[in-house]
C-alpha positions as CSV (number, residue, x, y, z in Angstrom):
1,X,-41.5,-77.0,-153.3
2,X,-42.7,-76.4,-149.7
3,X,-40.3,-75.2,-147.2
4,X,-40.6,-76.1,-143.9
5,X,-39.9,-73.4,-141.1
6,X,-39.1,-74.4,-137.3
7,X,-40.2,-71.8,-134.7
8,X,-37.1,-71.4,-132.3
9,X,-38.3,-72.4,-129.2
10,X,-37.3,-70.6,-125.8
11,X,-36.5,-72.6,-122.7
12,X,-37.5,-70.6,-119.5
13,X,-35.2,-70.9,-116.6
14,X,-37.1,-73.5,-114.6
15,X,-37.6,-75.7,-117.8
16,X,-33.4,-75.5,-118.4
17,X,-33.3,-76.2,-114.1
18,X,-35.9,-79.5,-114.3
19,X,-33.7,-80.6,-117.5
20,X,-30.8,-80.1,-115.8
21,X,-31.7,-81.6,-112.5
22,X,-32.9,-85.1,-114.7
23,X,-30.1,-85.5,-116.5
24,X,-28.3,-85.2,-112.9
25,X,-31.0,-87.9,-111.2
26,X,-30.2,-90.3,-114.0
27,X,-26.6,-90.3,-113.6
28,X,-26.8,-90.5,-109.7
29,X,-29.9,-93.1,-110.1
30,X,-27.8,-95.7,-112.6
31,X,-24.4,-94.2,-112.4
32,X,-21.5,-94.7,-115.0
33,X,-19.6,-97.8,-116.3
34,X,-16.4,-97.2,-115.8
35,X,-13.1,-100.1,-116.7
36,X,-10.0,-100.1,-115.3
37,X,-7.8,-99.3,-118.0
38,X,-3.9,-99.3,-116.4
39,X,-1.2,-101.7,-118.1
40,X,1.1,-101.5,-115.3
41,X,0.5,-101.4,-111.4
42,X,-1.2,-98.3,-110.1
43,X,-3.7,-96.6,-107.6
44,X,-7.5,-96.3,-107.9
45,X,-7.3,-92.7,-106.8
46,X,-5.9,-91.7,-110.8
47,X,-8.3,-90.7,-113.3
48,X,-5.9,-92.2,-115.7
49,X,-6.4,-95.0,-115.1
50,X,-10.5,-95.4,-115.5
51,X,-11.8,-95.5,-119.0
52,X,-15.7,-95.1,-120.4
53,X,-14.6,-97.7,-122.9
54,X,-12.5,-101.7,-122.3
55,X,-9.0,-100.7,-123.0
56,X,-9.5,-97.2,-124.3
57,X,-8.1,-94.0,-123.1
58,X,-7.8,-92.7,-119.2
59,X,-9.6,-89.5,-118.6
60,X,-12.6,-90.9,-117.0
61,X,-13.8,-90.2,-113.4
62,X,-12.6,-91.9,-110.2
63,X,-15.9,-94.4,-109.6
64,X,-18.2,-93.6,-106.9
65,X,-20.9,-94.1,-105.6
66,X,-23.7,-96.0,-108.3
67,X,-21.0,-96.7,-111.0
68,X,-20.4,-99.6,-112.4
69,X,-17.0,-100.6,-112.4
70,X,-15.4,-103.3,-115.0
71,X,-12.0,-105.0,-114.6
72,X,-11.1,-107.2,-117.9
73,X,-8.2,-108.1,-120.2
74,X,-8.6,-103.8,-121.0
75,X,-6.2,-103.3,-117.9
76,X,-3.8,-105.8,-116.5
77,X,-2.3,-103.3,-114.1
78,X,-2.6,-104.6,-110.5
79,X,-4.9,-101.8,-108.7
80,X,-3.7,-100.4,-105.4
81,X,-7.2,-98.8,-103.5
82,X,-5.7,-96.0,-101.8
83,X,-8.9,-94.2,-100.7
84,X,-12.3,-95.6,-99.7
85,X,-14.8,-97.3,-101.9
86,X,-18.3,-96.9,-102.6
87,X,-19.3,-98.1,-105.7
88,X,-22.4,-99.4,-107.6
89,X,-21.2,-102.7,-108.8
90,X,-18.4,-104.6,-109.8
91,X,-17.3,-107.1,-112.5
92,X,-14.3,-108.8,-112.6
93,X,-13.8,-110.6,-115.6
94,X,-10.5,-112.2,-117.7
95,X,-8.4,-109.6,-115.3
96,X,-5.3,-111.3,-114.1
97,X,-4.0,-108.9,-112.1
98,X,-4.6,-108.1,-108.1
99,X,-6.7,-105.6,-106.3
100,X,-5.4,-104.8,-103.5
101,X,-8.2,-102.9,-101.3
102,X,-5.0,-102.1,-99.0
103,X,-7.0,-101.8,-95.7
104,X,-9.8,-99.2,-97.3
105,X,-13.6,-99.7,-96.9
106,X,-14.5,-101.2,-100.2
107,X,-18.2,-101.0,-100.2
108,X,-20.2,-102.5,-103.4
109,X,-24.6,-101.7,-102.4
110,X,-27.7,-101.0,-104.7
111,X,-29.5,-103.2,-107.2
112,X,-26.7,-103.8,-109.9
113,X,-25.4,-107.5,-110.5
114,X,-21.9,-108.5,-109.5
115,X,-19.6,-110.8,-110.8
116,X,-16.7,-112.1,-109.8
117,X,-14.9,-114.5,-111.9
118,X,-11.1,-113.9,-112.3
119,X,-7.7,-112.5,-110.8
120,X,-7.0,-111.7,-107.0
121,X,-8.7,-109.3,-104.6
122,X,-6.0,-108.8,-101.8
123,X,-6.5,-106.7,-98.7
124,X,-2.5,-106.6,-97.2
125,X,-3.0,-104.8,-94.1
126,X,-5.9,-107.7,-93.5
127,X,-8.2,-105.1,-92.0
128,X,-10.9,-104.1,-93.9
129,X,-13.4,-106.7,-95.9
130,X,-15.3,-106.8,-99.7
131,X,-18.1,-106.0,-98.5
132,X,-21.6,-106.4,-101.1
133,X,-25.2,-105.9,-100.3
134,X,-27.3,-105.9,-103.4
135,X,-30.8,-106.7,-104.1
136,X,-29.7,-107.8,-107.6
137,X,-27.2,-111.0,-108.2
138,X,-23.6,-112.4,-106.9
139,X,-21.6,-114.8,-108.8
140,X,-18.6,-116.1,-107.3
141,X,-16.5,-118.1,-110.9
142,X,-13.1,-118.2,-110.3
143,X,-11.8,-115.3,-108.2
144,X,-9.0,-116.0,-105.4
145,X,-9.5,-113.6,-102.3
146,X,-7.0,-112.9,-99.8
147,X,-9.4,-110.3,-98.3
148,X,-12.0,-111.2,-96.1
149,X,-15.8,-111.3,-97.8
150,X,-19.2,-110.2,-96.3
151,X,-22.4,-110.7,-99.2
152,X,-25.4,-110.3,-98.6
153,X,-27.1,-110.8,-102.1
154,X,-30.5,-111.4,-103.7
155,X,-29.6,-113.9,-105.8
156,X,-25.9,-116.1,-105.6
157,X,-24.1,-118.5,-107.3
158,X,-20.9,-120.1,-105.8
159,X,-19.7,-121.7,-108.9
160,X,-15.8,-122.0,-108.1
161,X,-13.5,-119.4,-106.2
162,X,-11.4,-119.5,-103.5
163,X,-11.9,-117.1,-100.1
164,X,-8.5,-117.6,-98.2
165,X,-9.7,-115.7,-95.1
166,X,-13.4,-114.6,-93.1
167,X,-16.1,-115.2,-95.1
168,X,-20.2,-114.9,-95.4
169,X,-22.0,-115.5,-97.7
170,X,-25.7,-114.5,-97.4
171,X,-29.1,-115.1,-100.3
172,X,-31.7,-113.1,-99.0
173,X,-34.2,-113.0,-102.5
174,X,-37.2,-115.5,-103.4
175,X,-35.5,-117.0,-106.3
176,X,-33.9,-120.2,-106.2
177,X,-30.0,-120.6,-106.6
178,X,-28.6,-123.4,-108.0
179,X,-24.4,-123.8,-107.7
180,X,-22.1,-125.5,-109.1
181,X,-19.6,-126.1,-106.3
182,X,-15.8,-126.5,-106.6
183,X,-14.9,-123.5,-104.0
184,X,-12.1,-123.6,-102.0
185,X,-12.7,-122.2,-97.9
186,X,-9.7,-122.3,-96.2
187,X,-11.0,-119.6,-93.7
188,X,-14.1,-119.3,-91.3
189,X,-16.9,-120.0,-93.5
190,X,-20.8,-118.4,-92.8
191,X,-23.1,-119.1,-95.3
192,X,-26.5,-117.9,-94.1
193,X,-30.3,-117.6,-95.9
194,X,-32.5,-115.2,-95.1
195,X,-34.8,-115.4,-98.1
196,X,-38.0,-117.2,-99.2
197,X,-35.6,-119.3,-102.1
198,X,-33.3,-122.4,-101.4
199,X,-29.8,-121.9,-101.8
200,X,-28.5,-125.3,-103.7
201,X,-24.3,-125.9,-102.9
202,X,-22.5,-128.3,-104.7
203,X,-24.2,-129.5,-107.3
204,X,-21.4,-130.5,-109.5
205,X,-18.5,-130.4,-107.6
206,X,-17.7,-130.7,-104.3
207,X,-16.6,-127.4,-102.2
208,X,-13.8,-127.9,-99.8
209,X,-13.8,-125.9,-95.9
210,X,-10.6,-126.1,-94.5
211,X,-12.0,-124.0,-92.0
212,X,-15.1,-124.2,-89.7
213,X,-18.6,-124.0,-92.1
214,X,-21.2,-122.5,-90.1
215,X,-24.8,-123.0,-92.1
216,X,-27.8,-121.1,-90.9
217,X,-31.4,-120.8,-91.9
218,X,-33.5,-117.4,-91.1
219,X,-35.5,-118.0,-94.3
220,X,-38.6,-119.7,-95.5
221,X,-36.9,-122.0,-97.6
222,X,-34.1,-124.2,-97.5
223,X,-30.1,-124.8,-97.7
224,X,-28.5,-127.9,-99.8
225,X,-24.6,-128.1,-98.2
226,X,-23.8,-130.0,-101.0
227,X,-26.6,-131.6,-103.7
228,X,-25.5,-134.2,-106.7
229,X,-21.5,-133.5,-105.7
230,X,-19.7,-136.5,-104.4
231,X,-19.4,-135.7,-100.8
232,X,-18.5,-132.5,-99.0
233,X,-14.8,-132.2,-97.5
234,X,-14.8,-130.0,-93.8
235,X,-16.4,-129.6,-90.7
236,X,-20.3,-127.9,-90.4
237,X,-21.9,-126.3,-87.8
């Protein structure tokens, strides 16, 4: 039978530096996934609290910048964010606990999808602001913020949350957006386009502004305040 020999093969030093530096560019080009993982009410500054897996062990790194970071039924632990955020993405999603960004930046940017669709995302001192600017998509389905909001997203879908203080909401892509409705604005409400798509509110249920709606149009395209939804509850500007 014929045996088959492999030739060791030597890696010069700049071969083992280009390898090195790729594996580097793709973890600070698409960043890790990281969930938060605590059962009981801790800080976001705790690599015990961050797993590479939904409810698995802690040990992972503190997110930074270009991660993506997941909060689901894995961790019920309210989060305390006790240093600044700059993060790649963020999905919130059957978590029933409460972020509290605690008066931190809290900065979500790149080209990563968001979602928002469950617990609380507090900010007690009321001084600092979710703030998300993405190229990629925004859905709003369900969480309640006590913090103030500032989007400005390619694509988004208001499909049924509730933004107690400051908020604006900005579409800047080419797509069209089509949203359900059924939000809740009981603060200052902007909801700007800037992009070549329509942005479509309302089309099942009707939001409610408590507060003062001011819509605004820097786009090519359009803005429905509220489409097939039985009426439209608030004052617009």
């Amino acid at each position: 039978m014929d045996r088959l020999y492999l030739k060791p093969v030597r890696i010069s030093g700049w071969c083992a530096t280009l390898l090195l530096f790729a594996c580097l560019f793709t973890h600070f080009s698409f960043g890790a996934t990281v969930f938060w993982t605590a059962p009981l009410p801790s800080n976001w500054n705790n690599t015990a609290n961050w797993s590479a897996t939904s409810g698995g062990a802690g040990g992972a790194a503190v997110p930074v910048a270009g991660d993506s970071v997941i909060f689901n039924a894995g961790g019920a632990g309210n989060c305390l964010v006790d240093i600044p955020v700059a993060i790649g993405s963020i999905n919130v999603s059957g978590y029933t606990g409460t972020i509290n960004i605690n008066g931190q930046a809290f900065v979500i940017s790149g080209t990563k999808n968001n979602i928002f669709s469950s617990g609380t995302i507090n900010d007690l001192p009321g001084t600092s602001v979710v703030s998300v600017n993405t190229t990629g998509i925004t859905t709003f389905s369900g969480t309640t913020f006590g913090a103030s909001v500032n989007i400005v997203s390619g694509q988004l879908f208001l499909n049924g949350s509730v933004f107690n203080n400051a908020t604006t909401l900005e579409k800047n892509g080419a797509t069209d957006n089509l949203s359900s409705g059924n939000n809740t604005y009981p603060g200052t409400t902007a909801i700007p386009n800037s992009g070549s798509g329509y942005i479509l509110l309302a089309n099942v249920n009707p939001d409610i502004y408590n507060g003062v709606l001011t819509v605004s149009n820097t786009g090519s395209n359009l803005i429905y305040a509220a489409n097939n939804a039985t009426g439209i509850m608030g004052s617009i500007s």
